[in-house]
C-alpha positions in Angstrom: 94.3 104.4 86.2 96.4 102.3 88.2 98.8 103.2 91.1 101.1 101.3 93.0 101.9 102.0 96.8 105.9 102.4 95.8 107.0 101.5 99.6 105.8 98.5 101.5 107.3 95.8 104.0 107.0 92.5 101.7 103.9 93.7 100.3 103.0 95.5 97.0 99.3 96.9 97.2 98.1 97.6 93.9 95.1 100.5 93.6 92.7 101.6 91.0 92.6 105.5 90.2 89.2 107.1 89.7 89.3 110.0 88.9 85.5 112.7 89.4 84.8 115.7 87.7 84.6 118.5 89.7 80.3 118.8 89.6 80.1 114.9 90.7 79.3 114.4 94.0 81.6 113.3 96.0 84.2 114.8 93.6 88.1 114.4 93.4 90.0 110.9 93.6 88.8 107.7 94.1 90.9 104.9 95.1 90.1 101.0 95.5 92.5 98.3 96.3 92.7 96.3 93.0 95.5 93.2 94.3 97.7 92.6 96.5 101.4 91.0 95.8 103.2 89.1 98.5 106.6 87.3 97.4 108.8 90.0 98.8 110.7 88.5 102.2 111.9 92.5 102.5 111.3 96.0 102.0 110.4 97.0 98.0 111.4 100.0 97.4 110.2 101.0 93.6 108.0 99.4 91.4 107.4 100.1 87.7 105.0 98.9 84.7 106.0 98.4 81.1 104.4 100.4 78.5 101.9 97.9 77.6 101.5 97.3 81.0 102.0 93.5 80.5 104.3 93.5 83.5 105.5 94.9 86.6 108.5 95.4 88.2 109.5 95.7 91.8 113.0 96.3 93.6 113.7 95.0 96.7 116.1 95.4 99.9 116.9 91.4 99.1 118.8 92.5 95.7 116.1 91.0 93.9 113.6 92.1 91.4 110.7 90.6 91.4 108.8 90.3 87.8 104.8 90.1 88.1 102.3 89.2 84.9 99.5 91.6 85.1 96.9 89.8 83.7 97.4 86.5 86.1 99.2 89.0 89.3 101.5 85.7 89.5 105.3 86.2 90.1 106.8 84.9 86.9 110.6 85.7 87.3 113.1 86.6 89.8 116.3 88.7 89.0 119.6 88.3 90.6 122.1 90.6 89.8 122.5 93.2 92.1 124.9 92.1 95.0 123.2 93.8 97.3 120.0 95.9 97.7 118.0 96.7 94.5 116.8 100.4 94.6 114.8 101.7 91.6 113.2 99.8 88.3 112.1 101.5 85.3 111.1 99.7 81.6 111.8 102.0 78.6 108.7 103.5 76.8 108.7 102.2 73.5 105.3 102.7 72.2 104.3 99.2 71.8 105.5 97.7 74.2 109.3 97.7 77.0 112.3 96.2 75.3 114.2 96.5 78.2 113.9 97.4 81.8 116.8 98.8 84.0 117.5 98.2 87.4 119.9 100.0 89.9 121.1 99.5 93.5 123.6 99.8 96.3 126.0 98.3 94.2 126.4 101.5 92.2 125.6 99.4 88.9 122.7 99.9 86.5 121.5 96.5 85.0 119.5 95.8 81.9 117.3 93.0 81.0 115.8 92.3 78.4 111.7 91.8 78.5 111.6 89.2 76.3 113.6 86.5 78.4 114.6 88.3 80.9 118.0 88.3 80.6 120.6 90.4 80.9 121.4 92.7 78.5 124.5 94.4 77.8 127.4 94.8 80.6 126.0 96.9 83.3 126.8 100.5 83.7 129.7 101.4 86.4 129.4 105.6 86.3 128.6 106.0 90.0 131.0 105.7 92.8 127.8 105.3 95.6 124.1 104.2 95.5 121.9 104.5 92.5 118.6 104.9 93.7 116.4 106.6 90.5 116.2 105.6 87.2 113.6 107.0 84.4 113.8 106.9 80.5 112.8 109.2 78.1 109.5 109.2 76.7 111.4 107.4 73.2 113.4 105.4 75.2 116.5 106.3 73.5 118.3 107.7 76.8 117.9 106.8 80.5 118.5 109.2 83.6 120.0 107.7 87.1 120.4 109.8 90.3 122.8 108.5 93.7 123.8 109.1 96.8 127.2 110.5 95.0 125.7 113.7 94.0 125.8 112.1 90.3 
C-alpha cells in the first residue's frame, strides 16, 4: 500500500504501507519512505492518485497542481487554473483507469481536466460563495462531493 504525507512545505514524501498480522513479531504497520517529490516552491496541501495509479496529483498554495508519473516520479505537467491557492485534488474512480481529475481552491471554483491531455474540461463549477477545500467522487464516478469554508 502506498500513502502519501498529504501536508508538506515544497515536499511530497511518498511511503510504502506494510501492513503485519497480529501473531508477526513486530506486528501492526510498517512504513518506509518509498520517494521523495520536490517541484513545489510552496505548501501542498492534498495529493491524490488515479485509479490505476498511473498518476498523482498534488495542490498547492502557488494555485498550481502539480501532475507526477508514477512509474518515472518525474513531474510531467503543471496546471494553471486556479487564480489563487489550489486546495484539494481528487481523480474519479472509473474502474480502469481516471477520466478526469477535479481540482478546487480559494477561488471557490471546481476545475476539471481531463487525464488524457490534461486539459480542461467542461466550464468550471461556481456553487460556492468561499473556499473549496475537499473534493471526493463516488466509488462509480458518476457524482463528485465538495465541502468550503461557506458551510456548503
Amino acid at each position: 500500500m502506498l500513502v502519501l504525507l498529504r501536508i508538506a512545505f515544497c515536499t511530497l514524501l511518498l511511503l510504502t504501507c506494510e501492513l503485519r498480522p497480529q501473531d508477526s513479531k513486530p506486528a501492526g504497520i510498517a512504513f518506509n519512505l518509498l520517494q521523495t517529490l520536490d517541484g513545489h516552491n510552496d505548501v501542498v496541501f492534498d495529493v491524490a492518485i488515479s485509479s490505476d495509479g498511473a498518476w498523482l496529483a498534488s495542490a498547492c498554495h502557488d494555485g498550481k497542481v502539480r501532475i507526477w508519473n508514477t512509474k518515472t516520479w518525474k513531474l510531467t505537467n503543471t496546471l494553471a487554473g486556479h487564480e489563487q491557492q489550489s486546495y484539494a485534488v481528487a481523480f474519479s474512480r472509473e474502474k480502469k483507469s481516471s477520466r478526469v481529475l477535479a481540482s478546487s481552491g480559494m477561488d471557490n471554483m471546481v476545475r476539471f481536466w481531463n487525464v488524457k491531455n490534461w486539459e480542461p474540461e467542461g466550464k468550471p463549477l461556481k456553487g460556492h460563495t468561499d473556499d473549496v477545500f475537499a473534493l471526493d467522487f463516488s466509488a462509480d464516478g458518476k457524482w463528485l462531493a465538495s465541502a468550503g469554508f461557506d458551510s456548503k
